[in-house]
KOLNUVO-620416 format. One line per 10 residues: their letters; for each residue x, y, z of C-alpha. Coordinates in Angstrom, 1 decimal. Layout:
residues N
a = X:Y:Z ~ ... $
This chain:
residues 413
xxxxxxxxxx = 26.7:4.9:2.4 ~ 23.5:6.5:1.7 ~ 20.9:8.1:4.3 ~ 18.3:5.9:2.2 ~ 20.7:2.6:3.0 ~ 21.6:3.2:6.5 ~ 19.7:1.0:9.2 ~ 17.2:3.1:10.9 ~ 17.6:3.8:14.9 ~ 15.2:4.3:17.7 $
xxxxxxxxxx = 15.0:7.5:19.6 ~ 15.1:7.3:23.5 ~ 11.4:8.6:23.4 ~ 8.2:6.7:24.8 ~ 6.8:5.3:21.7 ~ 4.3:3.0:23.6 ~ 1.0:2.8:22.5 ~ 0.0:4.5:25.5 ~ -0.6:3.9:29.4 ~ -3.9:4.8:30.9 $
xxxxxxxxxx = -3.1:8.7:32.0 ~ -6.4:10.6:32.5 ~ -4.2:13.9:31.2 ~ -3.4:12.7:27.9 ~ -6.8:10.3:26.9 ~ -7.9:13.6:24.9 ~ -5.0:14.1:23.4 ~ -6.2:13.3:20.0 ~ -8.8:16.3:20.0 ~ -5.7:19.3:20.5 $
xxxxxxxxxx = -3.8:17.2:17.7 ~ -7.1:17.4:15.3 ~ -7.4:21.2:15.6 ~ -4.1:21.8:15.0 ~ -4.3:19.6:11.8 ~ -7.7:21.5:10.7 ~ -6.4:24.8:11.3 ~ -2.6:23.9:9.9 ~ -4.6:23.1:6.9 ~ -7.3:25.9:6.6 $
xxxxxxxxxx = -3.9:28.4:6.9 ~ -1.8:26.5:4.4 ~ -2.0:29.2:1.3 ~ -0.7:26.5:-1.3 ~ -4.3:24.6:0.2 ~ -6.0:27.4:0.3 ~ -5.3:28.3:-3.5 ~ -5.9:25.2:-4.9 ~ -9.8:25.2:-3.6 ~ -10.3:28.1:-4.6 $
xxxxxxxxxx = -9.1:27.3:-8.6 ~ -10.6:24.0:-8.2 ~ -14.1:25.7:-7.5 ~ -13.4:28.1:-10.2 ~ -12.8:25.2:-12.4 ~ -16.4:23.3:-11.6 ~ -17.7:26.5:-11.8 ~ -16.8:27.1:-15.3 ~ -17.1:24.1:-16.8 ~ -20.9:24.1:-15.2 $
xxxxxxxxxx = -20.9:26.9:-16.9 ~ -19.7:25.9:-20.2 ~ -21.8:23.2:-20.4 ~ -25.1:25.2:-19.5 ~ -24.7:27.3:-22.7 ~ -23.7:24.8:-25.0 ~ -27.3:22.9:-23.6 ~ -28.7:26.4:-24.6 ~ -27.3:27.5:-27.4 ~ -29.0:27.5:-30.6 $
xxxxxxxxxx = -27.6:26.3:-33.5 ~ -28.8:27.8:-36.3 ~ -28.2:26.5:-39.7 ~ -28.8:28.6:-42.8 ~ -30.3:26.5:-46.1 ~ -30.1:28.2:-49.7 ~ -33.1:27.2:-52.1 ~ -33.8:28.9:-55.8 ~ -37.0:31.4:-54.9 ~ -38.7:29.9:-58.1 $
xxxxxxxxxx = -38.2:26.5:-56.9 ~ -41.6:26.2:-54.6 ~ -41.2:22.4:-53.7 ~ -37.4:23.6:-52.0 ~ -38.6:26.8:-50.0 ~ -41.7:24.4:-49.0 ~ -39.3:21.6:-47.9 ~ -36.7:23.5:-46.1 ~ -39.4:25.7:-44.5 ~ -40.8:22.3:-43.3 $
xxxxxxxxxx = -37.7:21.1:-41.9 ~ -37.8:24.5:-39.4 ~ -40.8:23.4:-38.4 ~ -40.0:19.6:-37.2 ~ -36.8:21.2:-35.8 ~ -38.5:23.5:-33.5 ~ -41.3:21.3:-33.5 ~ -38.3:18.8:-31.6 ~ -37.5:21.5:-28.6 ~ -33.8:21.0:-29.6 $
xxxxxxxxxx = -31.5:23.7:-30.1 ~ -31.7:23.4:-34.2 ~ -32.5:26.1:-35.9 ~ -33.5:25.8:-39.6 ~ -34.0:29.2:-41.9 ~ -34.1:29.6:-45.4 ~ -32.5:31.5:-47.8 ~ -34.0:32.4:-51.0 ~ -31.3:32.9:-53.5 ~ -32.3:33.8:-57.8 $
xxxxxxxxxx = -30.3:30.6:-59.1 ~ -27.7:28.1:-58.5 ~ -25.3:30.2:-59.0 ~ -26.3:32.5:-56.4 ~ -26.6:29.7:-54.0 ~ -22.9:28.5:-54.1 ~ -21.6:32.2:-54.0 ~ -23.7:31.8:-51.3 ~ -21.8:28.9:-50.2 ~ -18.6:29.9:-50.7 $
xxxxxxxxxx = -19.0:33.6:-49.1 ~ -20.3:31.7:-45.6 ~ -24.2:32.9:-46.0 ~ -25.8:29.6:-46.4 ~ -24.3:26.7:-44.4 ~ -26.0:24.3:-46.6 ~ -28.0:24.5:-50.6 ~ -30.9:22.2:-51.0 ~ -31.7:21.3:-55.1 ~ -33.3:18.9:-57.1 $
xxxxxxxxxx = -30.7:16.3:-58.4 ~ -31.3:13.3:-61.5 ~ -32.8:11.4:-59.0 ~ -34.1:12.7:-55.8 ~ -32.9:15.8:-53.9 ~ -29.6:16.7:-53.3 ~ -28.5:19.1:-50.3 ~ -24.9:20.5:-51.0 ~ -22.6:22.1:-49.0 ~ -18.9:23.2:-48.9 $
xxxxxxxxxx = -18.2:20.2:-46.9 ~ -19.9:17.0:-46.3 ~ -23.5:18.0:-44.6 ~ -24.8:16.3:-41.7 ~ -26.0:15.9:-38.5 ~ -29.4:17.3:-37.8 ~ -30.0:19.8:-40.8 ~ -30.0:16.7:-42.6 ~ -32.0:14.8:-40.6 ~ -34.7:17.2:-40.3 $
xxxxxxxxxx = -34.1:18.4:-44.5 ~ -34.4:14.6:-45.2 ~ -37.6:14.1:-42.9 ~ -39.3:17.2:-44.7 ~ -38.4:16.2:-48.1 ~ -40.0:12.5:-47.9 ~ -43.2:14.0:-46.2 ~ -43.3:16.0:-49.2 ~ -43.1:13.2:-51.8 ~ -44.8:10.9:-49.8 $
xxxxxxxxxx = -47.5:13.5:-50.2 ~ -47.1:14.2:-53.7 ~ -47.4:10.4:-54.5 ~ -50.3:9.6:-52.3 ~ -51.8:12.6:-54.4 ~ -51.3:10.7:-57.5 ~ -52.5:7.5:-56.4 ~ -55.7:8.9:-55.7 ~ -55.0:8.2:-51.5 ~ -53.5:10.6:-48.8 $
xxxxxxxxxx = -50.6:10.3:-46.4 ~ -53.2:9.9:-43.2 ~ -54.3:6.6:-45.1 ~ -51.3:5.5:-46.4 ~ -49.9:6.4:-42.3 ~ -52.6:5.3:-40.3 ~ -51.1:3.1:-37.6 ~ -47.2:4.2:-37.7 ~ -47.5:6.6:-35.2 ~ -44.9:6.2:-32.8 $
xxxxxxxxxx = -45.1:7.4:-29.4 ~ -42.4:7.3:-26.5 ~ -42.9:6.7:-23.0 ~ -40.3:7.0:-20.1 ~ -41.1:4.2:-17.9 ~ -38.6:6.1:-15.2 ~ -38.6:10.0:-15.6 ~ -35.6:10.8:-13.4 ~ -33.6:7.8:-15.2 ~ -30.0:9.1:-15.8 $
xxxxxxxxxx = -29.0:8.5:-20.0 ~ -26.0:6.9:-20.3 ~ -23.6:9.9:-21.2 ~ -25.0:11.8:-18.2 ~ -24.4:8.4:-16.1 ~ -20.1:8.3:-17.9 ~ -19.6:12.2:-16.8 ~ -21.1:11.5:-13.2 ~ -19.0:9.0:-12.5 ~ -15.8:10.9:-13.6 $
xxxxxxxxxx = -16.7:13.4:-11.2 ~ -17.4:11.0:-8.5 ~ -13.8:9.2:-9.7 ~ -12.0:12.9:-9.3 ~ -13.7:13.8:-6.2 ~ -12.3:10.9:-4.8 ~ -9.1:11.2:-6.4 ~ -8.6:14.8:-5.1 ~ -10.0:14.2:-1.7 ~ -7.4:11.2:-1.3 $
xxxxxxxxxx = -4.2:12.6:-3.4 ~ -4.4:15.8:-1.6 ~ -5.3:15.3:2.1 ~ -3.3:11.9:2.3 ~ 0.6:13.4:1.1 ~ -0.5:16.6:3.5 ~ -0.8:14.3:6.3 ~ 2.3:12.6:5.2 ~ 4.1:15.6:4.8 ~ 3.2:16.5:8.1 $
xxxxxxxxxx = 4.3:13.1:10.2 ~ 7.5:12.9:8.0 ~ 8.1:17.2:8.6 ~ 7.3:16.3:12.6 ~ 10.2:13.5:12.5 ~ 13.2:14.9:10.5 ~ 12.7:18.6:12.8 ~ 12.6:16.1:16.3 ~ 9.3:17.9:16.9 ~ 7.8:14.9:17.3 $
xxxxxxxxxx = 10.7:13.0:19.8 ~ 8.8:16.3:22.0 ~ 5.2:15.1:21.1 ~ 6.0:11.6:22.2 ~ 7.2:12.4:25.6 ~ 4.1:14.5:26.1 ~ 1.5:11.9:24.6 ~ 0.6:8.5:23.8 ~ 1.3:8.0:19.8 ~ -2.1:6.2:19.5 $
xxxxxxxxxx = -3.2:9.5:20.2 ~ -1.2:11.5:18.0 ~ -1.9:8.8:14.9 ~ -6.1:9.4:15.9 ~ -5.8:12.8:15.7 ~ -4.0:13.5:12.9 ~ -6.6:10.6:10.9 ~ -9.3:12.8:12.1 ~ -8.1:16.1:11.4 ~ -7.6:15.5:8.2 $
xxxxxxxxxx = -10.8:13.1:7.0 ~ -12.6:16.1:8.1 ~ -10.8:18.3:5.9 ~ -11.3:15.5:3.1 ~ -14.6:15.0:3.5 ~ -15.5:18.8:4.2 ~ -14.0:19.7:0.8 ~ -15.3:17.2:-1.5 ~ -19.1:18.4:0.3 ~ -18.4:21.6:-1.2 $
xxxxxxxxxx = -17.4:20.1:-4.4 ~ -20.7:18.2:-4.7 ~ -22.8:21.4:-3.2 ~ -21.5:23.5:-6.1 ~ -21.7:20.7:-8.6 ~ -25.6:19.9:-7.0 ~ -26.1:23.8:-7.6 ~ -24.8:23.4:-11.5 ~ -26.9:20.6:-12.1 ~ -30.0:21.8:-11.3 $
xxxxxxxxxx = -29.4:24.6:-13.5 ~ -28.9:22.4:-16.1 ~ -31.2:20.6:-19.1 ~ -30.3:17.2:-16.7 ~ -32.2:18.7:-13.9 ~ -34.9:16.2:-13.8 ~ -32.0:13.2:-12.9 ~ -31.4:15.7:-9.3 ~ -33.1:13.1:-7.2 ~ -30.9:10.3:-8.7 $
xxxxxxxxxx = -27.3:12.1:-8.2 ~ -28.4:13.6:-4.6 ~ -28.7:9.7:-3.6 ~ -25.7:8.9:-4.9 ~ -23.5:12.2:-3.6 ~ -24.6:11.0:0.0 ~ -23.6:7.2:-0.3 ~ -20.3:8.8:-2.3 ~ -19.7:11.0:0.8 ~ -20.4:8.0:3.2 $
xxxxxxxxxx = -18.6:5.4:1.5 ~ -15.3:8.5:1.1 ~ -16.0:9.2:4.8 ~ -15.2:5.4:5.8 ~ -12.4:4.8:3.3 ~ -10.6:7.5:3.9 ~ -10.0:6.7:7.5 ~ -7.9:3.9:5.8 ~ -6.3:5.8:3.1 ~ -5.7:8.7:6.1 $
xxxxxxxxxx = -3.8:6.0:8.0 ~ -1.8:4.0:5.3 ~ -0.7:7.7:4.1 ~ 0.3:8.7:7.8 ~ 2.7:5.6:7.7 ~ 4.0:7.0:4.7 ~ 4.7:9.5:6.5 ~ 6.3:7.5:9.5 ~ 8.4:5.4:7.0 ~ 10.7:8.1:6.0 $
xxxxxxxxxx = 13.3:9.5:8.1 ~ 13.5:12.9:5.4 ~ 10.8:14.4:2.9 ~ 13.0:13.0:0.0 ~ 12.2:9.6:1.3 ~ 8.4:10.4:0.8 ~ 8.5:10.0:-3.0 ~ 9.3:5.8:-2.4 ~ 7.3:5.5:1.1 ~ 4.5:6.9:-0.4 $
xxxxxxxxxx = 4.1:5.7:-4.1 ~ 2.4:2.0:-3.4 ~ -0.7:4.7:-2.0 ~ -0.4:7.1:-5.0 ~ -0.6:4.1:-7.2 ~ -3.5:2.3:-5.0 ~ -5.5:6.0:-5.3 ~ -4.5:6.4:-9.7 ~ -5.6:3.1:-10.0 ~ -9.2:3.4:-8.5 $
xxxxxxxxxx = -9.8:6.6:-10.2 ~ -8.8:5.3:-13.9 ~ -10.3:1.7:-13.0 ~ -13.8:2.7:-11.8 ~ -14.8:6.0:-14.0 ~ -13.7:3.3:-17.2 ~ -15.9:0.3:-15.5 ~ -19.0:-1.0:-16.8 ~ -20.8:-4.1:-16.2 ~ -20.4:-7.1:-14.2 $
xxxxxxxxxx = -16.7:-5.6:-14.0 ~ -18.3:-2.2:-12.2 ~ -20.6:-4.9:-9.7 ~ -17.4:-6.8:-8.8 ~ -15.4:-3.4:-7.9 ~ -18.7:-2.2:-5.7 ~ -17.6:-4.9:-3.5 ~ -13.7:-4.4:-3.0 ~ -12.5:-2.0:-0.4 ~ -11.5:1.2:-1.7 $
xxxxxxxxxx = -12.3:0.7:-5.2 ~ -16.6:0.6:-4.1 ~ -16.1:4.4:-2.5 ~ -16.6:4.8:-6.3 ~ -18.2:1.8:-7.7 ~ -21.3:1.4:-5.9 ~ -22.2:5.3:-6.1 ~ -21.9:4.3:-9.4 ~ -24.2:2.1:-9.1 ~ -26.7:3.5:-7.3 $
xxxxxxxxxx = -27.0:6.1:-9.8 ~ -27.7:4.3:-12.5 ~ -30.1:1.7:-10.5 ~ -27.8:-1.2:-11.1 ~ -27.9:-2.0:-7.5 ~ -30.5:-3.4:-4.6 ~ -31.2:-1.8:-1.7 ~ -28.6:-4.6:0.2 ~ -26.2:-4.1:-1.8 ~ -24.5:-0.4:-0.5 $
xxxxxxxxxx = -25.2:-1.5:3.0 ~ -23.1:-5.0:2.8 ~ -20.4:-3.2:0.5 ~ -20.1:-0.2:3.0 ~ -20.1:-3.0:5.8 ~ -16.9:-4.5:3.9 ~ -14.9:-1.3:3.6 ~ -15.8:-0.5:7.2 ~ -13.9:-4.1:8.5 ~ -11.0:-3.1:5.6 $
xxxxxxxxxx = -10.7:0.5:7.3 ~ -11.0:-1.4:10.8 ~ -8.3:-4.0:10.0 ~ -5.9:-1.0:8.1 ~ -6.2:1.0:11.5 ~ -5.2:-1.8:13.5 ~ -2.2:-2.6:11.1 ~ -0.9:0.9:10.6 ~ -1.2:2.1:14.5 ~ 1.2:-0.8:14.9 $
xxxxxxxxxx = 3.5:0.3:12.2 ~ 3.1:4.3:12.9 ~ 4.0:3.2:16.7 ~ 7.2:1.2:15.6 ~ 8.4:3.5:12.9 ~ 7.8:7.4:13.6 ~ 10.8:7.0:15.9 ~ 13.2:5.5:14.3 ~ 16.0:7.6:11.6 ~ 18.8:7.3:9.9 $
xxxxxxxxxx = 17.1:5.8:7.0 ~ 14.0:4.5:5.1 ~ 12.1:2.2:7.6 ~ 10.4:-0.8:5.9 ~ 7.3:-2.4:6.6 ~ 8.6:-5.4:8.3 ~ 10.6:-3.1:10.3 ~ 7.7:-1.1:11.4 ~ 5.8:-3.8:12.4 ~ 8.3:-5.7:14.3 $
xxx = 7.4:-6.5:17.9 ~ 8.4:-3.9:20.1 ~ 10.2:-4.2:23.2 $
């Protein structure tokens, strides 16, 4: 028979919840420290940070210059061909004229035969000529994108023109009217691509924050258990107090470390061209951090379970999966959410630590709303507290095998 199979027995220990002793009530504070500090001296923790700051780091950097970077796009025209040098040097203008990062020169070439040597050699990205019927622009490949745009602009300002000319009229009569103007009814208003990449981030902090700091405290109850340490722990204090302690310990590393992943990703933002939406993600980092804060005082104690459940670290891998699901599925559910789909999640436990950041961000939600979804996942992380300091109590010791759930949460006598 398999360790896995065997029934699990109860150590001789006091595994009470704990009797009033004056000695021991502040327990939980020496079994915090040790957790923080455990952590804060763990290399393979240590490491990780660091790379994952280097990674935000560069990426915020990445992204910076490709906001930045100008794009210049080179277009060959026949020097005796005046209406093509006037057209291309027209499309420069409305693409600087834009404050994008096109760039539009022109290259004067003696014929068309210079202008696909041109081509072909890599000096001109693009040749603009007249065809049977209109213009043509030419490239190796397909053109597109903004050259285009901008080279199609300037051309039909410049036939417009001509024709207006003909018909005895102007293109300020024959315009008067169309202007177009745009108006941002709310400045700081985050665009919907900015909105899909904030919410990833929020989606990994969470993820991170939950995957990392819940199997370290479950490595640490289940490390406790198979070495006996904790059969010494239990004789010394109440397990209610070891359970709060290690909770505590490590939602303050949790929470300390995704603060410093939003500090440095608030710092990259606000060198970035999506500066102005600052005010908007601020908001909805500190709801993020509040809602992470409360959750994970759940997560923290389903994971320590975990922990309590297995009588060896290879029973980790099945005590703690239904968790590793419960934290994969939140961070592929809510980053992919839109919708009256993304207003339902802000409301369920766990899955709103996301959501309703989310929604804050974008101004999908009232002010009510985060305060009565926060007020929910506080009563969740209430009733999971209750549940698993019942089951941590009846299951850290017991060995000889993989304790269930019922097992754990049998009455105890």
């Amino acid at each position: 028979m398999t360790m896995s199979t065997q029934q699990p027995t109860r150590l001789a220990a006091d595994s009470s919840p704990g009797r009033p002793d004056e000695g021991t009530r502040g327990a939980w504070r020496l079994v915090m420290q040790r957790e923080i500090v455990t952590r804060a001296m763990n290399r393979a923790f240590v490491v990780g940070l660091v790379v994952s700051l280097v990674v935000i780091v560069a990426l915020a950097a990445f992204f910076a210059w490709q906001a930045n970077r100008v794009d210049t796009t080179t277009v060959a025209v026949s020097s005796d061909d005046t209406a093509a040098v006037t057209a291309v040097t027209s499309a420069g203008e409305l693409a600087a004229g834009e404050g994008g990062n096109d760039e539009i020169d022109v290259l004067e070439v003696a014929d068309a035969d210079a202008a696909r040597r041109a081509l072909a050699a890599g000096d001109a990205d693009a040749w603009l000529h007249p065809g049977d019927d209109g213009w043509v622009l030419a490239g190796q490949g397909e053109p597109g994108g903004s050259v285009e745009r901008f080279v199609a602009a300037a051309v039909e300002q410049q036939v417009v023109a001509a024709n207006a000319e003909a018909a005895g009229t102007s293109v300020t009569e024959l315009s008067a009217g169309a202007e177009l103007t745009t108006e941002a009814l709310e400045p700081d208003a985050v665009g919907e691509q900015a909105l899909f990449f904030a919410t990833l981030a929020l989606s990994f902090l969470f993820f991170a924050g939950a995957i990392t700091s819940g199997n370290m405290i479950a490595s640490s109850v289940v490390e406790e258990k198979q070495s006996r340490l904790v059969e010494i722990i239990a004789t010394a204090i109440p397990l209610r107090q070891l359970l709060a302690g290690k909770i505590l310990g490590s939602s303050v590393i949790a929470v300390g470390q995704n603060l410093l992943f939003a500090g440095v990703g608030l710092v990259a933002v606000s060198a970035s061209p999506v500066s102005m939406a600052l005010p908007a993600l601020s908001t909805s980092l500190i709801w993020f951090v509040v809602f992470f804060t409360v959750g994970f005082l759940a997560l923290a104690a389903l994971y320590a379970v975990a922990g309590a459940l297995a009588s060896r670290a290879e029973d980790l891998q099945y005590t703690a999966t239904p968790m590793t699901f419960l934290v994969m599925g939140v961070y592929f559910v809510t980053f992919s959410a839109s919708g009256a789909f993304l207003t339902v999640l802000s409301y369920v436990p766990i899955a709103s630590v996301v959501a309703m950041p989310a929604r804050v961000l974008a101004r999908d939600a009232a002010w009510w709303e985060p305060v009565v979804s926060l007020v929910l996942l506080a009563g969740f992380a209430a009733a999971a507290l209750l549940v698993s300091e019942r089951a941590f109590r009846g299951s850290l010791l017991q060995t000889g095998g993989r304790v269930s759930w019922r097992q754990a949460l049998r009455p105890q006598n």
